[in-house]
N, C-alpha and C positions, 0 to 999 in steps of 0.2 A: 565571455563578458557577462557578467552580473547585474542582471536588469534591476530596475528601481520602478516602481509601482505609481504609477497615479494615483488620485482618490478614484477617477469615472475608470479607470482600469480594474483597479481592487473591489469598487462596486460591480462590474460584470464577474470579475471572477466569484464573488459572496455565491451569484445568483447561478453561475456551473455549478458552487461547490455543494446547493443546496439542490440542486437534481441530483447528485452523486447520491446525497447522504438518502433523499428520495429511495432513490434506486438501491441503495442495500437496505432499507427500512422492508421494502418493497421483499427483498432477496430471502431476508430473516423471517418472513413470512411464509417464504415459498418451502424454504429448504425441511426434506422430510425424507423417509426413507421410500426408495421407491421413484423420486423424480429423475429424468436425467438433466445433465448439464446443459444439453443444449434448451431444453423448457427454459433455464432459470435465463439464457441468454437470450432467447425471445421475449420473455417479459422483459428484460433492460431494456432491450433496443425498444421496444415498442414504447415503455415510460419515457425513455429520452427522448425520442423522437415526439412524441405529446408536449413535451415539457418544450418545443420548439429549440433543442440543442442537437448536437450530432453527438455519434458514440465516438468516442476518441479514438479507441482503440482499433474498431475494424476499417482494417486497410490499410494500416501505420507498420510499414514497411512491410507489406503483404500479409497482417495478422489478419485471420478470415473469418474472426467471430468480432461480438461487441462488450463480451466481457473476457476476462482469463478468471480460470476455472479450474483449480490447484488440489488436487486431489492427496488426500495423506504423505507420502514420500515426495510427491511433486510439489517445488519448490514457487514455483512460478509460472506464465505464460502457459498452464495451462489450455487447450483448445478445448471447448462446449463438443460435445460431442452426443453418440445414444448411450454412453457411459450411464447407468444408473445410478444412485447413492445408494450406498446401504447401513443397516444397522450398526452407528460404532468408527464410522468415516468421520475425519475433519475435513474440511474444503476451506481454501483459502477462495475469496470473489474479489477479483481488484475490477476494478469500474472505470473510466473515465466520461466526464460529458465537456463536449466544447458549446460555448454557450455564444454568440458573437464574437466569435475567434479566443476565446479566453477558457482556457482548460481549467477544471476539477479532478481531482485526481485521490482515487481512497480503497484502502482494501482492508478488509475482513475476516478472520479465519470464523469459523461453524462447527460448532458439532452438530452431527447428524444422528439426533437418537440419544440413547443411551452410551455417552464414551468412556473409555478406560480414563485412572487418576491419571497416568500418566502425559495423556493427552489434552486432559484438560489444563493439566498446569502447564502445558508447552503453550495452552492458549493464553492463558491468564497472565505465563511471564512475558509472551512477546508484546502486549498490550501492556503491561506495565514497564517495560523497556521506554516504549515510547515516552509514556509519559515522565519516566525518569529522563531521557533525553531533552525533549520539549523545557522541562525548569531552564536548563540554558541555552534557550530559544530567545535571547534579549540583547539587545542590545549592547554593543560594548564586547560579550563572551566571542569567542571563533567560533568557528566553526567545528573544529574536531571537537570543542569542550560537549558538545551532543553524540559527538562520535563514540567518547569514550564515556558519556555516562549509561551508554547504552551495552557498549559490550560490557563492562562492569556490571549491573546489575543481571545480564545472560551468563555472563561465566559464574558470577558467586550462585546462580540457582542450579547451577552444574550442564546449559545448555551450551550453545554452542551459533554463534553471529556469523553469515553467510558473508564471504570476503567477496565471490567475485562480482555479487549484485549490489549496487549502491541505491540512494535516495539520490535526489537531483532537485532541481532547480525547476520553478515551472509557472507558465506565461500564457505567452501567447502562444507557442510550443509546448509540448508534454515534457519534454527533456532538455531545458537551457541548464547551463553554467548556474550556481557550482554542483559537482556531482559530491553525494555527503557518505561518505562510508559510517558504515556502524560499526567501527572499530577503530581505534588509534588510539595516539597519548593526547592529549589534553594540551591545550596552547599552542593550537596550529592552525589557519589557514587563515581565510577573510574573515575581517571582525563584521560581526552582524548588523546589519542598519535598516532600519525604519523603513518597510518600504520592501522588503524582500518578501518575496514568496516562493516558497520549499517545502518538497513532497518526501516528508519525513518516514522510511519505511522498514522498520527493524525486520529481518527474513532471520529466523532461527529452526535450528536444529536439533533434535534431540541427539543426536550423535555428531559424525564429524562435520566439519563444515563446508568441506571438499562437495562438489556437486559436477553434472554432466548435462549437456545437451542432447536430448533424445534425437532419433533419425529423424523426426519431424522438423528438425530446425528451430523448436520455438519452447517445446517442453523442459523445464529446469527440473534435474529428479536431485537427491541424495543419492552419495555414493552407495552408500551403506544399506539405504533402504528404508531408514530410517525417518520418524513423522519429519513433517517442518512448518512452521506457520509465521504467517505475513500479516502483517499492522503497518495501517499509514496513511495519513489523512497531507491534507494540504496545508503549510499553514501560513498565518502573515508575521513577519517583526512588526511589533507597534512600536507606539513611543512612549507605551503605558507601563511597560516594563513587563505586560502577559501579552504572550504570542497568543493571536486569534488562529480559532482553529475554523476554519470556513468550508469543510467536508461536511459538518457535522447542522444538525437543525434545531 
């Protein structure tokens, strides 16, 4: 079921989504050649925890760290680790803070250093994905109509929309109803209304879109090997006809 937002609900969520945005402000800061992942997941947790929220993610269904920490081929759910970064890596950092029971939810890919063209356009288009999606974040459009402005502008840059990971819905939960794929035809699902909040998160490929779960249970790679990078901020339907984007400061 597709929850409907209060104003003092929407107001606690603003105030997660602003220790989120805190917390990658915080990350873009850290990230250098040379750190490892688990540093950058000690700083989260310790901002969050300051910022008087919890980290969403450690412990949400036995994740063990407080960020995911997505390293070049790694798609997702990355684990923090003594992994170091080095010259020429991208890292995706997805974040959550629950603030008074009310989740933020946002990720960021990185370049680390000096990167290849290639990598940085995989950043720049899945970031512009989003916000090609987001325009029909209003009112009235469905829900796939974001679906498919998304994989439309990744397939014309010749990337490639991760199918079996979605966006999702998100509350009082990290993952309520609806779950929003980045890919379909256009004129399909619940018409959008006033009052929704959804964690809009385009995950692309530079090659196939096929992917694997590592032995850890929790790591999302590329088949192929290939980069991938993740964009995705929380956002609200208004009535104003522009989606708030409430990850962001």
């Amino acid at each position: 079921m597709i929850t409907i937002k209060s104003h003092k609900e929407i107001e606690l969520m603003r105030q997660a989504g602003r220790i989120v945005a805190g917390a990658h402000a915080l990350v873009g800061k850290l990230i250098r050649p040379g750190i490892t992942t688990l540093e950058l997941d000690r700083a989260v947790e310790k901002y969050i925890k300051d910022a008087d929220a919890i980290p969403t993610f450690k412990g949400y269904g036995g994740f063990p760290k407080s960020i995911c920490a997505s390293v070049n081929e790694e798609v997702v759910h990355g684990i923090p680790g003594k992994r170091k970064l080095l010259e020429g890596d991208i890292i995706s950092v997805d974040i959550g803070a629950t603030y008074q029971g009310y989740v933020g939810d946002a990720a960021v890919t990185h370049g680390v250093g000096a990167i290849s063209d290639e990598a940085q356009k995989l950043i720049d288009v899945t970031r512009e994905s989003f916000f090609k999606g987001i325009a029909y974040a209003r009112e009235g459009y469905r829900l796939s109509d974001i679906s498919n402005a998304v994989q439309t502008y990744v397939e014309e840059n010749g990337f490639s929309v991760v199918r079996d990971y979605v966006g999702h819905g998100v509350g009082k939960k990290m993952h309520e109803d609806p779950p929003i794929p980045n890919y379909g035809l256009e004129g399909h699902g619940p018409r959008l209304r006033q009052g929704m909040t959804l964690a809009i998160e385009p995950m692309v490929n530079v090659g196939t879109y096929e992917v694997v779960v590592l032995d850890n249970d929790w790591t999302v790679v590329t088949t192929d090997g290939k980069l991938s990078s993740h964009y995705e901020h929380t956002i609200l339907i208004t009535g104003n006809g522009e989606p708030e984007l409430l990850t962001v400061i």
